[in-house]
N, C-alpha and C positions, 0 to 999 in steps of 0.2 A: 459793482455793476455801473455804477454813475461815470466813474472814472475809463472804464472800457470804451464807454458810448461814447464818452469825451474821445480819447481817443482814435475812438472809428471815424468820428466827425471830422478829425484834425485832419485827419489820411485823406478821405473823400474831400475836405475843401482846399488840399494841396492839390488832389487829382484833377478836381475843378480848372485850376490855376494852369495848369500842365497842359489840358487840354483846350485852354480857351474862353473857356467859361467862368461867367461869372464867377464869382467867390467872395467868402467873409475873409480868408487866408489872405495875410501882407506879409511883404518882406522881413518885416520887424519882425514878424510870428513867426516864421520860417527858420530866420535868426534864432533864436531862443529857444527853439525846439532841437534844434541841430546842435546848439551850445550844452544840450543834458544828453548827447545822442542819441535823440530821435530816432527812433527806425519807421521811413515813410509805408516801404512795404515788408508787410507782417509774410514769415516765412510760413511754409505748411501746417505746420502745430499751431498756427494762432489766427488761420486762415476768416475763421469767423466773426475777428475783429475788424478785417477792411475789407471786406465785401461790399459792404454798402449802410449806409447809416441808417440807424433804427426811421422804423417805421411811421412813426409821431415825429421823425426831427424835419427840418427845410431841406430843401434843395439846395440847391448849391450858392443861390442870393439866399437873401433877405426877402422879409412878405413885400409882394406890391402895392402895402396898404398905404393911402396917404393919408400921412399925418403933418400937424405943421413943423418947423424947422426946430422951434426947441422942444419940441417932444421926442425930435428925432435925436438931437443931439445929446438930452438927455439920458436917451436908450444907448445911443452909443458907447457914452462913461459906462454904464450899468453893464453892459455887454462886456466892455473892455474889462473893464473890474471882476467881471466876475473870470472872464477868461482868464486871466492873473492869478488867480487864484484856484483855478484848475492846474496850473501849471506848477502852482507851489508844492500840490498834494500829487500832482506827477514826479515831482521830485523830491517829494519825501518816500512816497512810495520807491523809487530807484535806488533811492540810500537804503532802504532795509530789504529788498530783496532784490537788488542788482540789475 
């Protein structure tokens, strides 16, 4: 389930991107997702993964809280890191079931 939402998030902050809007989604991401074959949009059997992203997650930025600049940058490693590693178990998952 983690890995799905992951997923739903990834789709919706491409759509973000496509559309204009804000986004956590960067080219770099973009990249890297497209390099394990990413599919942006989920076909009718899977249609409940990119609908729209669970109901607890962000919109399409980041909160408007203000914090100072290294807590912010702090959170961005942590963020980036942790996306990485979603990514890895995206693609373990692809190796054992295609």
């Amino acid at each position: 389930p983690q890995l799905a939402a992951w997923v739903r998030t990834q789709r919706y902050q491409y759509k973000c991107i496509q559309t204009g809007k804000k986004s956590r989604m960067t080219i770099d991401r973009i990249r890297k997702l497209e390099n394990i074959g990413f599919v942006w949009a989920a076909d009718m059997r899977h249609l409940q993964e990119c609908v729209a992203p669970a109901k607890d997650s962000k919109k399409c930025g980041d909160s408007d809280k203000k914090e100072d600049t290294s807590n912010i940058q702090n959170d961005a490693r942590i963020k980036e890191v942790m996306w990485e590693q979603k990514l890895e178990e995206l693609k373990n998952y692809k190796a054992m079931h295609g």
